[in-house]
C-alpha positions in Angstrom: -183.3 0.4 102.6 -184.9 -2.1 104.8 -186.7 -3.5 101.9 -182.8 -4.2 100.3 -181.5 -5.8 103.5 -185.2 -8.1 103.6 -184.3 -9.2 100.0 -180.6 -10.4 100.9 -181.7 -11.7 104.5 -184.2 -13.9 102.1 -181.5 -14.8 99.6 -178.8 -15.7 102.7 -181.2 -17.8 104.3 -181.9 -19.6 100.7 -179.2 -20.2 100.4 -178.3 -21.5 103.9 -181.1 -23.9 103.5 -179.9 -24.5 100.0 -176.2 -26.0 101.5 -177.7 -28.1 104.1 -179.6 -29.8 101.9 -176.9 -30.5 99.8 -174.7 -31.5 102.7 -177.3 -33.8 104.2 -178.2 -35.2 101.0 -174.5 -36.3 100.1 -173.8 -37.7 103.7 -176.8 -39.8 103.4 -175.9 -40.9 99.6 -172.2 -41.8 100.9 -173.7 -43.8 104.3 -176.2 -45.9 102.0 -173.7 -47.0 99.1 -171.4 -48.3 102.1 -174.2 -49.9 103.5 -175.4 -51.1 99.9 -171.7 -52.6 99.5 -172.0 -54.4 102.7 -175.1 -56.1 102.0 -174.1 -56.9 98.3 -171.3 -58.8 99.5 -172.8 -60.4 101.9 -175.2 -61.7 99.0 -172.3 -62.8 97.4 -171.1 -64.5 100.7 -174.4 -65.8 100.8 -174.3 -67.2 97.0 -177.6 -66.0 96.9 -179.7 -67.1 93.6 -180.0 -64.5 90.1 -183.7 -64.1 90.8 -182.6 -62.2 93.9 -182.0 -59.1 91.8 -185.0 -58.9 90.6 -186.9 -59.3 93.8 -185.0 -57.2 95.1 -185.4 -54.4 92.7 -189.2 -54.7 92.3 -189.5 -54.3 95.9 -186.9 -51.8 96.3 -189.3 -49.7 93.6 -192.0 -50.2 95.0 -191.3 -49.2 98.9 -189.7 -46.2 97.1 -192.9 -44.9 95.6 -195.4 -46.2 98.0 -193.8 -45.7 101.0 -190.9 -43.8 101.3 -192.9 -40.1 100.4 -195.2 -40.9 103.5 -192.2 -41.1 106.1 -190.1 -38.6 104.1 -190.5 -35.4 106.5 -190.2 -38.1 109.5 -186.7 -40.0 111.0 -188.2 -42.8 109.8 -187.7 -41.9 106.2 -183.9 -41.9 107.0 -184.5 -45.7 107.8 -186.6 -46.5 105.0 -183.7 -45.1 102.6 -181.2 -47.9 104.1 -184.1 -50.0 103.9 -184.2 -49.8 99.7 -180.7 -49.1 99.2 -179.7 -51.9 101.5 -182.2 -54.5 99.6 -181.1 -53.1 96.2 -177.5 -54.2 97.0 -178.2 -57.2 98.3 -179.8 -57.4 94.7 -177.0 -56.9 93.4 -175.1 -59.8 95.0 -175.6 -62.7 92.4 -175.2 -60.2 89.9 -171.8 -59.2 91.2 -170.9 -62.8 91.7 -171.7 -63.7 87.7 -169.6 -60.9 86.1 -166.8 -62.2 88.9 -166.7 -65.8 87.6 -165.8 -64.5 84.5 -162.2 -64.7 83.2 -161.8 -60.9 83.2 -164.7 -60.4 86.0 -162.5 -58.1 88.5 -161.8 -55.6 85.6 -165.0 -55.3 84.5 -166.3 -54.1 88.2 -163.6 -52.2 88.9 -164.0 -50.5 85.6 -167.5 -50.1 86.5 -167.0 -48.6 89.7 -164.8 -46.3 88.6 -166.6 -45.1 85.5 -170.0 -44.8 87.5 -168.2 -42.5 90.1 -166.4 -40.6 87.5 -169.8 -40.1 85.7 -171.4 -38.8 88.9 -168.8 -36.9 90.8 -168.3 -34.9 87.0 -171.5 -34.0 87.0 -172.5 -33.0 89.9 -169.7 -30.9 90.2 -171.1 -29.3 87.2 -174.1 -28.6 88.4 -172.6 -26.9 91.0 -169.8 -25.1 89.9 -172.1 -23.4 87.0 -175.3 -23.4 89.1 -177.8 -23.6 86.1 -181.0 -24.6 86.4 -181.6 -27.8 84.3 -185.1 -28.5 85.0 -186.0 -28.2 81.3 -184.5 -31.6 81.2 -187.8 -32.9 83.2 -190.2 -34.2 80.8 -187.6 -35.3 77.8 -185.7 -37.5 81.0 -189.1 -39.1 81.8 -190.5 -39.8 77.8 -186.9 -41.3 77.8 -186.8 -43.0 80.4 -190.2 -44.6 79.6 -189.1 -45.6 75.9 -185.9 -47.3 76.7 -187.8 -49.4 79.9 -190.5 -50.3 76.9 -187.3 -51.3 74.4 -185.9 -53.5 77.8 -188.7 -55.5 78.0 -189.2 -56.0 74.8 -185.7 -57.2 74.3 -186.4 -60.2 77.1 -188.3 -61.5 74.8 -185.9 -60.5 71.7 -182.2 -61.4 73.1 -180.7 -58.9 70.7 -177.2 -58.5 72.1 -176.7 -54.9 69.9 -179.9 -53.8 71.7 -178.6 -54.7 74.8 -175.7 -52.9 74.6 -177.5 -49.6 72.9 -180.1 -49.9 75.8 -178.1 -50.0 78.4 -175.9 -46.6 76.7 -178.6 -45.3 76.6 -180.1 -45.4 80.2 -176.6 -43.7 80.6 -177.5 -41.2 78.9 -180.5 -40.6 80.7 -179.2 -41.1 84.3 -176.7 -39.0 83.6 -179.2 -36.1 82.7 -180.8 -37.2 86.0 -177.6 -36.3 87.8 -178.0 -33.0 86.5 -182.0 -32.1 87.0 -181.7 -33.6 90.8 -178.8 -31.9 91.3 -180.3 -28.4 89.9 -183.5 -29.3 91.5 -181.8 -29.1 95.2 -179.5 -26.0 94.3 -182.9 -23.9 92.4 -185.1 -25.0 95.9 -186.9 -27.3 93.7 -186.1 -30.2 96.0 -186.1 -29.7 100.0 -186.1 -32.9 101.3 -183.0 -34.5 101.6 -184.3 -38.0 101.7 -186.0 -38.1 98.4 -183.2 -36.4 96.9 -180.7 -39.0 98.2 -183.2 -42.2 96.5 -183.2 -40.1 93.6 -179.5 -39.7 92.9 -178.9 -43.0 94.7 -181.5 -44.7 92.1 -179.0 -42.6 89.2 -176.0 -44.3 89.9 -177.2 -47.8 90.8 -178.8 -47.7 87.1 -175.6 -46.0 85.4 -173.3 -48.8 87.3 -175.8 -51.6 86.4 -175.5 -50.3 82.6 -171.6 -49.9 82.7 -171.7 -54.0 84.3 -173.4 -55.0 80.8 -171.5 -52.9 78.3 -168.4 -53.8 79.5 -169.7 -57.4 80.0 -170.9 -57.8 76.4 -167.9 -55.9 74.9 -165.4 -58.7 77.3 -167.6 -61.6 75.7 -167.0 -59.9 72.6 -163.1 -60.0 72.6 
């Protein structure tokens, strides 16, 4: 008898933990995309040059693998997680600002926005709703992941427009399975700090709506 009522103590408290996770990791993911609009429109304000993006995103990357797990259990972390999202969307700035000069620019981001949030508020609820444990998806995400960044810089040098666009579906594809694992990873215990998770799924949907930007650009240019 008291070993029944240990087990569902355990469980309870599992799952207690499990929630505020989740909670913390999705207030956190809502507070940096506001804060990673802000400071992408004030790039744009700025008229801030292309190579911004990129400098942005390197360092972005690398202050997210360096430095970010060191200050992850600490308040700090918290900061750290504005600091990356808030450079990645000031990143994103002259990019922004490109696809808006164009004669059908405004569709194309709202269509982006929309799509990327459709994409992630699907799945997630997915993962949720039928709890399954997707962490099979682990090691075919990252051989994936590694092939299409080896096919994107291969195409700077190639300017393949079809590649483009089949790259950039494909990273969809991939971030998308991201959405799931993470999301499985924090329901299954396999992720308990909600700081990392928040860079991960962040990191997710900045790639999906970066990807949705160039297919919808190239298939614009196409028309």
């Amino acid at each position: 008898m008291n070993q029944n009522y240990s087990t569902v103590a355990q469980r309870s408290s599992s799952a207690i933990a499990t929630n505020k996770v989740l909670r913390s990791t999705y207030m956190l993911l809502s507070l940096t995309l506001l804060f990673s609009g802000l400071t992408a429109a004030l790039s744009m304000f700025m008229n801030m040059p292309p190579m911004t993006y990129m400098i942005s995103v390197i360092g972005g990357m690398v202050i997210a693998m360096f430095v970010l797990p060191r200050f992850a259990n600490s308040s700090a972390g918290i900061g750290i997680v504005f600091l990356i999202t808030g450079m990645l969307g000031f990143g994103l700035g002259p990019i922004l600002s490109m696809y808006a000069s164009l004669p059908n620019g405004g569709n194309i981001i709202t269509l982006s926005l929309g799509g990327t949030g459709a994409i992630f508020m699907g799945l997630s609820a997915y993962a949720l709703a039928t709890r399954k444990d997707f962490s099979f998806l682990g090691g075919f995400l990252m051989v994936g992941f590694l092939l299409v960044l080896l096919a994107a810089l291969a195409n700077i040098f190639l300017q393949i427009p079809a590649m483009s666009l089949m790259i950039s579906a494909v990273v969809i594809m991939i971030m998308s399975g991201f959405i799931l694992y993470d999301t499985s990873r924090i329901i299954h215990g396999g992720e308990t700090n909600y700081v990392l998770a928040t860079i991960g799924l962040y990191m997710t949907i900045f790639n999906i709506f970066i990807s949705l930007l160039q297919i919808l650009g190239i298939m614009g240019n196409d028309d």
